[in-house]
VMD Tcl script that draws the C-alpha trace (Angstrom):
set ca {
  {-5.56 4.22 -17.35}
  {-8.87 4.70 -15.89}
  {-8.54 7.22 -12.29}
  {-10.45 7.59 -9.57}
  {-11.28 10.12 -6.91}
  {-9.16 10.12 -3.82}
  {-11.48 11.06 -1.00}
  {-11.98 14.11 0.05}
  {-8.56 15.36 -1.82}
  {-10.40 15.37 -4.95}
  {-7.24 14.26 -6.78}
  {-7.89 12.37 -9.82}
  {-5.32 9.15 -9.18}
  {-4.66 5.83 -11.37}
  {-6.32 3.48 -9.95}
  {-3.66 1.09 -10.12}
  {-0.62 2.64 -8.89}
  {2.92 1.84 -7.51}
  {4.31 0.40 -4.41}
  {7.47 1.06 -4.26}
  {8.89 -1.24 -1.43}
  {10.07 -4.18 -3.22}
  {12.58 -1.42 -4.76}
  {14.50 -1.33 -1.94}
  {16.46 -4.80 -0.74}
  {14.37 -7.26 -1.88}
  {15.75 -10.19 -3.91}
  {16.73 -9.13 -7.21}
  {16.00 -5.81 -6.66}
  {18.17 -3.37 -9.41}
  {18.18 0.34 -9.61}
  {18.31 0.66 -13.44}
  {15.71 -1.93 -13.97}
  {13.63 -0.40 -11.24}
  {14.02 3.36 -13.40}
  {12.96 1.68 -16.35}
  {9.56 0.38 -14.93}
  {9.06 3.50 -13.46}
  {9.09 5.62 -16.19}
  {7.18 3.40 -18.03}
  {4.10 3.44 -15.20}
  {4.28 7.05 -16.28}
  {3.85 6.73 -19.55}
  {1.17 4.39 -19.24}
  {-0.79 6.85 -16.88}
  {0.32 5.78 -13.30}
  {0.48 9.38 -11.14}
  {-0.03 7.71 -7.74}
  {3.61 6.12 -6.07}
  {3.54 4.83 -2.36}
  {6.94 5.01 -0.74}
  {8.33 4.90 2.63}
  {11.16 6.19 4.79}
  {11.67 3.00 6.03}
  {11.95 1.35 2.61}
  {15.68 1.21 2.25}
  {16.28 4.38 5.34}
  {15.31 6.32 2.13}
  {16.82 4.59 -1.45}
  {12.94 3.98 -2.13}
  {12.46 8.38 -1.83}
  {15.31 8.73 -3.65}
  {14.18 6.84 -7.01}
  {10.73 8.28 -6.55}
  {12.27 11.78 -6.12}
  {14.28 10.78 -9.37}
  {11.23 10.12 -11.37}
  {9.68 13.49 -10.46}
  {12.49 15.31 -11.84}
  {12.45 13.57 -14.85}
  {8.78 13.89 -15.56}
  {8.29 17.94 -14.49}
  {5.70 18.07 -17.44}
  {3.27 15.26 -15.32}
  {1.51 15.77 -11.74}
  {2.79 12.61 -9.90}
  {1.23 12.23 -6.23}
  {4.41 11.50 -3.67}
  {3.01 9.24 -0.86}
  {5.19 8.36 1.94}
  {5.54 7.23 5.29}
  {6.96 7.89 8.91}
  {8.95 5.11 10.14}
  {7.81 4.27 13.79}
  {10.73 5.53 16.13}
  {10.64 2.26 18.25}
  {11.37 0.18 14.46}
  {8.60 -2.38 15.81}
  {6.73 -3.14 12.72}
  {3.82 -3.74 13.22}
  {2.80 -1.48 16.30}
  {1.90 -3.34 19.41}
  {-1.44 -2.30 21.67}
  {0.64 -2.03 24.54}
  {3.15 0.79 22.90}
  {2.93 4.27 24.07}
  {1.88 6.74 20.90}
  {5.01 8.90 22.80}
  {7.84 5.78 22.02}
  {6.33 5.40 18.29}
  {5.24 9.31 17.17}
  {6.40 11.91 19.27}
  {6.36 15.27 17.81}
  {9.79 16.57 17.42}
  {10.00 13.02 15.53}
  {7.08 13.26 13.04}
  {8.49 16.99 11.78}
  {12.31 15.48 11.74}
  {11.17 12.62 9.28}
  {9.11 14.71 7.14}
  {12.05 17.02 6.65}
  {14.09 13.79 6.18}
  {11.91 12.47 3.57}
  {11.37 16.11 1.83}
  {15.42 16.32 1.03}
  {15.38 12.73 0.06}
  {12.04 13.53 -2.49}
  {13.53 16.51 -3.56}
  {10.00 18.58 -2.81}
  {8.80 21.44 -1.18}
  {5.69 19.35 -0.38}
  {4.80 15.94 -0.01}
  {1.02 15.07 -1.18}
  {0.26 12.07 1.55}
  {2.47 11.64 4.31}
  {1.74 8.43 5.97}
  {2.11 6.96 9.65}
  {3.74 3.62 8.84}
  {1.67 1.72 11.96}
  {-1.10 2.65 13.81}
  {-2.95 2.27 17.06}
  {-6.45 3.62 17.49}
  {-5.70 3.93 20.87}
  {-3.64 6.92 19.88}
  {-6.68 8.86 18.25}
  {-7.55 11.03 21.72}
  {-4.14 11.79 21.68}
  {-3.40 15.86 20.79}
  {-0.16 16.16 20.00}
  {-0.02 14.43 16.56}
  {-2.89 16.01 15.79}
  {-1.28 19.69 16.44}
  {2.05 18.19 15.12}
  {0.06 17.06 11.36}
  {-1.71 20.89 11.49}
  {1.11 22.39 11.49}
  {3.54 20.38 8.92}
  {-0.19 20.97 6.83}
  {0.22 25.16 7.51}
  {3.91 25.11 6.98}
  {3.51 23.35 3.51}
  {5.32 20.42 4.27}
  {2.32 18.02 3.76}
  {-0.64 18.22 1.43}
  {-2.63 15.44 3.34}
  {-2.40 12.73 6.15}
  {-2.89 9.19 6.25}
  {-2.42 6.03 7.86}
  {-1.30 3.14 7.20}
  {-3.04 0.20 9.07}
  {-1.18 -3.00 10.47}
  {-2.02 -5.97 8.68}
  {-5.31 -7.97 9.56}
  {-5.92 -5.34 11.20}
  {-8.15 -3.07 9.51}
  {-10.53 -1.85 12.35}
  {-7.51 -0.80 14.44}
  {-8.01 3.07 13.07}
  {-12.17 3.83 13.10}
  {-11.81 5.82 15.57}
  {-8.76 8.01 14.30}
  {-10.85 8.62 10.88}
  {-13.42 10.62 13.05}
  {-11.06 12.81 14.11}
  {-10.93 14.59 10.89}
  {-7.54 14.49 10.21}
  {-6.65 11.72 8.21}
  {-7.53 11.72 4.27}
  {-6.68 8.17 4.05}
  {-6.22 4.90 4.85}
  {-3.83 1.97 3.80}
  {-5.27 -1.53 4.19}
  {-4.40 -5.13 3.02}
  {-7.29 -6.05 0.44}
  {-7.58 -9.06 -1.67}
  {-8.95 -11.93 -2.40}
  {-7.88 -13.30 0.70}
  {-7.99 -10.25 2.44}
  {-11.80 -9.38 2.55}
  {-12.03 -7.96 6.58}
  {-12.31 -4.54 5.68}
  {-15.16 -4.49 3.52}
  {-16.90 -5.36 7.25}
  {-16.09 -2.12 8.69}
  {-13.45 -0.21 7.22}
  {-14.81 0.57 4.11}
  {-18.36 2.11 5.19}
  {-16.94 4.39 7.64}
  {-14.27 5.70 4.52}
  {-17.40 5.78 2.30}
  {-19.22 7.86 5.20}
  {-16.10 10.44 5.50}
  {-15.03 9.95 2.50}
  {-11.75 9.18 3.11}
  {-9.43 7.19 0.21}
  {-8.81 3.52 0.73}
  {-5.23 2.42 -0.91}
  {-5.77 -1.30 -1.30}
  {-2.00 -2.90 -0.33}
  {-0.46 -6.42 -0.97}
  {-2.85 -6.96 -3.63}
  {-0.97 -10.56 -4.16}
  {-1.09 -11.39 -0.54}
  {2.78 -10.57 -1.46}
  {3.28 -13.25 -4.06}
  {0.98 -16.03 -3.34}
  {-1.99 -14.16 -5.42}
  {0.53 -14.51 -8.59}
  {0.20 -18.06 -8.69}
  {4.01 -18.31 -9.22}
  {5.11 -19.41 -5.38}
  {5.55 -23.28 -4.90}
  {5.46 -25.17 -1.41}
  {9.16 -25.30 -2.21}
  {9.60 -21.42 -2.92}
  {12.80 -19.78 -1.48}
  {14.47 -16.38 -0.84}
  {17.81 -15.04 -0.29}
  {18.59 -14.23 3.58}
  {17.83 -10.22 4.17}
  {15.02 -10.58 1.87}
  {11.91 -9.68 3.96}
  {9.40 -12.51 2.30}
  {11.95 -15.10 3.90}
  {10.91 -14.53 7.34}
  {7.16 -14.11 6.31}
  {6.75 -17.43 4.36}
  {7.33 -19.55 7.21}
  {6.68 -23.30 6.24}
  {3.30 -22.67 8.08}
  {2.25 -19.71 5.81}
  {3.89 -20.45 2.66}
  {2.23 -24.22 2.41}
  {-1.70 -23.09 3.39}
  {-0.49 -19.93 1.43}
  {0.20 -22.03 -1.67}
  {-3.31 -24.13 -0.85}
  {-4.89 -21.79 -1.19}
  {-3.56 -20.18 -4.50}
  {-4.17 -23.44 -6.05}
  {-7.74 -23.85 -5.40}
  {-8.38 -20.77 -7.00}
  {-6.78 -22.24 -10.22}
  {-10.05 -23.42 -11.62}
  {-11.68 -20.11 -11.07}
  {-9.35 -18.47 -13.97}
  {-10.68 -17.36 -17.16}
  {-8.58 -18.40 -20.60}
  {-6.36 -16.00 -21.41}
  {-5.79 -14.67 -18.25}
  {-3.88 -15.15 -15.18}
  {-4.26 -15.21 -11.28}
  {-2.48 -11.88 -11.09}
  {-5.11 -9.87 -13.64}
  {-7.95 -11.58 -11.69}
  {-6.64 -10.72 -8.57}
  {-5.93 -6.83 -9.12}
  {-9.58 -7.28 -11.04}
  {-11.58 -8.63 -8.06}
  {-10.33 -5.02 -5.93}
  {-11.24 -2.65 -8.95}
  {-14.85 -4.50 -8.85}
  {-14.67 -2.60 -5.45}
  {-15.66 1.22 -5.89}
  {-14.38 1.71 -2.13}
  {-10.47 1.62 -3.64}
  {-9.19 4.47 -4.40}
  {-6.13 2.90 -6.29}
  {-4.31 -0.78 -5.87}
  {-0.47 0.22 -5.23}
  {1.34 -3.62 -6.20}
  {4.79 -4.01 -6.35}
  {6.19 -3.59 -10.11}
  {10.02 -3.64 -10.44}
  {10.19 -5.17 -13.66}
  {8.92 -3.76 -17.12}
  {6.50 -6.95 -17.85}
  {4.65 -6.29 -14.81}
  {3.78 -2.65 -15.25}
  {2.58 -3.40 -18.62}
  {0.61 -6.25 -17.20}
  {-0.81 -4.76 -14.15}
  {-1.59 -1.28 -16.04}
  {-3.79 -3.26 -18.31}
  {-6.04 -4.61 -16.41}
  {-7.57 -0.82 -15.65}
  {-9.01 -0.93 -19.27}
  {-9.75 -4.50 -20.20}
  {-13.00 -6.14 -19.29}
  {-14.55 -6.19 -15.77}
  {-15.27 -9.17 -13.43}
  {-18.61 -10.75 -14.13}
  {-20.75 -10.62 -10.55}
  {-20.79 -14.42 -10.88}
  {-17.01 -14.43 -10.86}
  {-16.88 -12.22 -7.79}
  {-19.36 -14.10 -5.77}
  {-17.56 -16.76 -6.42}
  {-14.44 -15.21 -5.41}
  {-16.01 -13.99 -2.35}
  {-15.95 -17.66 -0.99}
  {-12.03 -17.61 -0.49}
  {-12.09 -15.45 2.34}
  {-9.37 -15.83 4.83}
  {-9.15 -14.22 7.83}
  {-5.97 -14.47 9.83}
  {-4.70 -13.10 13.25}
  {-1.76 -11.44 13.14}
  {1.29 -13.76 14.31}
  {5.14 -13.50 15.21}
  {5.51 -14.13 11.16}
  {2.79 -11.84 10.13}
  {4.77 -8.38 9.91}
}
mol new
graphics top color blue
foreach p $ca { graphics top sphere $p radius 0.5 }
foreach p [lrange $ca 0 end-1] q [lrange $ca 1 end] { graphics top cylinder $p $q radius 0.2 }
display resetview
């Protein structure tokens, strides 16, 4: 797998890697299946995994704490993230940075999600929403120094809500934050507006999340498409999203070259991108690693391709659906 650099880190990360949510209560979701497609991203050269806290109140550490110790021989990069105290996901303007981050918070879930990696350091610690609001703020600023001088964290990062992606401009001036995670796709094409200069300016890494516009990019979901109840894409694919969702899939249909599929031009049209730092899609099955993984080394987008691409922008306000 090719790598690329992550920002001013100067870590040398896949650039696909592996979100690790849909490893913790979604549909179908299996622990020894979910092993099994780790270790394989490992073998075929994935050393960047994106976790969270708040992805299973920890099961989603725990495997990706697992894999570490069975791997001591490869430098995997831990990236997690701090669940917002309030549990609103995503952050509202209106929420005090106090309610959300507080300090004694931020250093109790970093030593929370330390025991459940296993480590004496995590390399990215993420906040799990953001406000730029917050960003005059001093005390998570002091707070992230000194998890950085105690060793607890390599690096800082946020995590941006979705269509949202200006909502944190400010906060990257601050100096602080070594990067940022954004929905970007094919749908998804907002923070190429803004976003991504200011990260090309500071050089801060841009992690390039939802890569399927969770599913619909796959080509698989149907205007008919159901989930179990507790499965989180249940409450997102509201009739009204999942039917202009699935509209819009199929429109790109035509745009597909033989002997490929929606998914490998998908994760294709982001690596065209030299902004990403790495693509972190959801894997928990073998087929998909293997599938995903290869698209790092086979052939490029042609610019024609990607123009064209560039036509199925969508940009969406965030909604009561839109988590």
């Amino acid at each position: 797998m090719k790598n690329r650099k992550f920002g001013k880190t100067e870590w040398k990360v896949g650039e696909i890697g592996y979100g690790m949510w849909g490893m913790a209560g979604w549909e179908e979701s299996d622990d020894l299946e979910s092993n099994k497609s780790l270790d394989l991203a490992v073998e075929l050269g994935c050393n960047f995994f994106d976790t969270a806290w708040g992805y299973g109140e920890g099961k989603s550490e725990n495997l990706l704490g697992a894999l570490i110790k069975r791997h001591p021989d490869k430098k995997l990069y831990a990236a997690t993230k701090i669940p917002p105290k309030n549990r609103q996901w995503p952050s509202k303007s209106h929420f005090d940075i106090k309610d959300v981050f507080p300090k004694d918070y931020i250093i109790e879930y970093t030593n929370k999600s330390l025991k459940n990696l296993g480590l004496e350091t995590i390399d990215l610690m993420q906040f799990h929403v953001w406000e730029d609001a917050w960003s005059d703020q001093d005390e998570w600023k002091r707070t992230i120094e000194d998890l950085i001088n105690a060793g607890k964290i390599r690096s800082m990062g946020v995590s941006v809500n979705r269509w949202e992606p200006e909502n944190c401009l400010r906060t990257l001036r601050t100096g602080l934050i070594d990067s940022v995670q954004v929905i970007y796709n094919i749908f998804d094409q907002a923070p190429e507006d803004q976003l991504f200069p200011i990260c090309r300016e500071l050089d801060i890494a841009v992690i390039a999340r939802v890569p399927f516009d969770e599913g619909t990019l796959t080509g698989n979901l149907t205007k008919s498409s159901t989930w179990l109840e507790g499965d989180w894409r249940a409450t997102y694919f509201v009739p009204e999203n999942l039917h202009s969702s699935v509209e819009r899939a199929d429109a790109l249909r035509p745009l597909i070259s033989e002997g490929t599929t929606m998914a490998e031009m998908a994760l294709k049209f982001i690596l065209a991108n030299s902004d990403v730092a790495t693509i972190i899609p959801g894997m928990r099955k073998e087929r998909n690693v293997r599938a995903n993984s290869a698209t790092s080394e086979s052939a490029a987008l042609t610019q024609r391709l990607i123009d064209q691409l560039k036509g199925h922008r969508w940009d969406r306000q965030p909604t009561e659906w839109s988590q």
